[in-house]
C-alpha positions in Angstrom: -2.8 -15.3 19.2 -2.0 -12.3 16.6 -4.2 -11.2 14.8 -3.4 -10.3 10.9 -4.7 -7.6 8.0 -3.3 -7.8 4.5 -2.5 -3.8 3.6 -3.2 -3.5 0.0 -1.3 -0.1 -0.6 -1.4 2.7 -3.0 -3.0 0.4 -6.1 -4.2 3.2 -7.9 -4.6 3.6 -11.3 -2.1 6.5 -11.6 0.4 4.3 -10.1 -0.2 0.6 -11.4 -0.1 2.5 -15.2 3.9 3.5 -14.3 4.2 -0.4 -14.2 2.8 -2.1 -16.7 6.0 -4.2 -17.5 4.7 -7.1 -14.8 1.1 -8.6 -15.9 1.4 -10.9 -13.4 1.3 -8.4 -10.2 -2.3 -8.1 -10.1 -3.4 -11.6 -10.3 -0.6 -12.1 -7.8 -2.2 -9.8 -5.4 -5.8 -10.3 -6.2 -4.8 -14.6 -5.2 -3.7 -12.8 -2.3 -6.4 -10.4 -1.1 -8.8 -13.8 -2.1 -7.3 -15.8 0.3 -7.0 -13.2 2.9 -11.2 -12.8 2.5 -11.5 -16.8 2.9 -9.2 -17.0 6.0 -11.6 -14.0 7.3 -8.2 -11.8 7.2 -9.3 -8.1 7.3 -8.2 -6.5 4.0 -7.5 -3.0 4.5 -7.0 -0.6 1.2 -4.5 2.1 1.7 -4.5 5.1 -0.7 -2.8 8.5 -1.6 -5.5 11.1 -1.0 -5.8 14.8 -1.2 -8.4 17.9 -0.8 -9.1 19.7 -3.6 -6.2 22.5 -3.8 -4.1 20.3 -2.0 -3.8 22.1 1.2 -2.0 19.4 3.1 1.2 19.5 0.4 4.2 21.7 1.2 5.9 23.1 -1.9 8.9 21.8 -0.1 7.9 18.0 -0.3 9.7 16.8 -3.0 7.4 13.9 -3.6 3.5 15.6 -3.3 4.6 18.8 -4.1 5.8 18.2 -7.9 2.2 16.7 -8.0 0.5 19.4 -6.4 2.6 22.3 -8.4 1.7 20.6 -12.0 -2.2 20.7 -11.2 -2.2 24.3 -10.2 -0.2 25.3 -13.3 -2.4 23.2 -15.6 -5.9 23.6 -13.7 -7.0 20.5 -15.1 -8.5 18.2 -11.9 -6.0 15.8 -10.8 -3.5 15.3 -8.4 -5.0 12.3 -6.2 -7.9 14.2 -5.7 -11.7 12.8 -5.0 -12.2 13.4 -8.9 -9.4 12.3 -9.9 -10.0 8.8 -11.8 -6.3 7.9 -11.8 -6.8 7.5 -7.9 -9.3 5.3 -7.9 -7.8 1.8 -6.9 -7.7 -0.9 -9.9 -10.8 -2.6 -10.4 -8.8 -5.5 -10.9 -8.2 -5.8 -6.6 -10.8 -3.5 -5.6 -12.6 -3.1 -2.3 -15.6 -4.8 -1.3 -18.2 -4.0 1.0 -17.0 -3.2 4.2 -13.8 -3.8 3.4 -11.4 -0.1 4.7 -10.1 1.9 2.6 -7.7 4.4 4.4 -6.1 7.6 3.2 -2.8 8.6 3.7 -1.0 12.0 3.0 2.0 11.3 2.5 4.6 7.7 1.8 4.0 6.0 4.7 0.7 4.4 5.0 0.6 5.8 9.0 1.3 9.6 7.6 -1.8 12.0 8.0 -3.8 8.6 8.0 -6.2 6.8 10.9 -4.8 3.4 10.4 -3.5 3.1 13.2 -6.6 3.7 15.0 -8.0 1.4 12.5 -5.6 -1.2 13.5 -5.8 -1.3 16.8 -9.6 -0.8 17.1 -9.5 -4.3 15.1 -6.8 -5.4 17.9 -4.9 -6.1 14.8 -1.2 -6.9 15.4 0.2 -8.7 12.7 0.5 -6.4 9.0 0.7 -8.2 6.0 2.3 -5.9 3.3 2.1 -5.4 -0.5 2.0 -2.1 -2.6 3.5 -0.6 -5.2 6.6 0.6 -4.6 8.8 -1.2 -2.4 11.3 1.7 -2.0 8.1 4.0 -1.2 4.8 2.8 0.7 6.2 -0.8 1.6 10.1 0.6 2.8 8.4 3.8 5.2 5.1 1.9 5.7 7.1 -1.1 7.2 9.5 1.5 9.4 7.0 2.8 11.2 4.8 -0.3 11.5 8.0 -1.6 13.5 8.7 0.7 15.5 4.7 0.7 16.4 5.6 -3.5 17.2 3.4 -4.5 14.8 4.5 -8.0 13.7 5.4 -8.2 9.7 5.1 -9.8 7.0 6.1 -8.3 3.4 4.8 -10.6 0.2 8.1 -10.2 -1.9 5.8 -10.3 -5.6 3.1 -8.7 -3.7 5.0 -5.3 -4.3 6.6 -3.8 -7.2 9.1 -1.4 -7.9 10.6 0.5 -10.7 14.0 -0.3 -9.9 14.1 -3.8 -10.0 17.7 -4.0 -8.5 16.4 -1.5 -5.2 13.6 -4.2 -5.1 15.8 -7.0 -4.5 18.2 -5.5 -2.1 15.1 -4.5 -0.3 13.2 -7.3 0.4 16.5 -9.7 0.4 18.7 -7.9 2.8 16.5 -4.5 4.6 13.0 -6.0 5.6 14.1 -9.5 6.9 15.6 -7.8 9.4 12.2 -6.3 10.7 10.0 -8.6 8.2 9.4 -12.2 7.2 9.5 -12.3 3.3 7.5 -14.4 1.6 6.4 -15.4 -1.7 2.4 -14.4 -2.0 2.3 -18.4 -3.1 4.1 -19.1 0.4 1.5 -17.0 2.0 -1.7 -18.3 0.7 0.0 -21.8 1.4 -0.4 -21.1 5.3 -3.5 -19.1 5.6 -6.2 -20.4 6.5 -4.8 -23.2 8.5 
């Protein structure tokens, strides 16, 4: 019988306040991460971290390295970092006690992170995926979570994008071939039972 964890990814305040235009995302997800806590579904937190300096960035990562580059030339703390209050995920879905919170170095939620240790220490094998943005965490996190024959699951409104267009085509034509894709409401409807 699988076993399932709901991956809450990279819901941190620098990231949820790019995409304010959807006030219904976190209630969405936080009806979500409640009924994954009721059905006794392990929620796991998955975050952008990184050391003070940013040591682990390449100047040649487009992504991290923009990030990394603008808090040395400023010097103000930033950048993901442990002081960094923008990383902090939104109080709105935030962790509980014992719940994990994992940290990741780069897109996908497996890069320069011990989730899959994590995972397969909880003989998880079944990922249920939301995060903000489809085209980023979800698209690479999902990848690799395939080819690691992890059964999937993406909520559809459980991630957000700011293309709304590279949303669709993404969880309409890319992840069903690797992914069911379901509403969060279709979710909640069969957990638990």
């Amino acid at each position: 019988m699988a076993k399932s964890a709901l991956l809450v990814m990279d819901v941190q305040r620098g990231i949820t306040d790019r995409f304010d235009g959807d006030a219904g995302y976190l209630p969405r997800l936080r009806r979500a991460v409640d009924a994954a806590r009721a059905a006794d579904i392990p929620v796991v937190y998955v975050v952008v971290g990184f050391r003070q300096g940013h040591p682990e960035v390449s100047a040649r990562n487009k992504t991290f390295g923009a990030v990394a580059a603008h808090v040395a030339a400023s010097g103000a703390p930033g950048g993901f970092t442990d002081d960094d209050p923008q990383a902090q995920i939104h109080p709105d879905v935030a962790p509980r006690p014992g719940d994990v919170v994992v940290t990741k170095k780069r897109v996908s939620a497996f890069a320069g992170s011990d989730l899959d240790l994590v995972l397969r220490a909880g003989e998880i094998d079944q990922l249920v995926l939301t995060g903000i943005a489809t085209s980023g965490v979800v698209l690479s996190t999902l990848r690799q979570a395939s080819d690691l024959d992890f059964g999937l699951t993406v909520l559809e409104d459980g991630c957000l994008d700011s293309d709304p267009e590279v949303h669709r085509v993404l969880t309409d034509k890319v992840f069903p071939r690797q992914a069911d894709v379901v509403t969060v409401d279709e979710w909640v409807a069969t957990v638990g039972k």
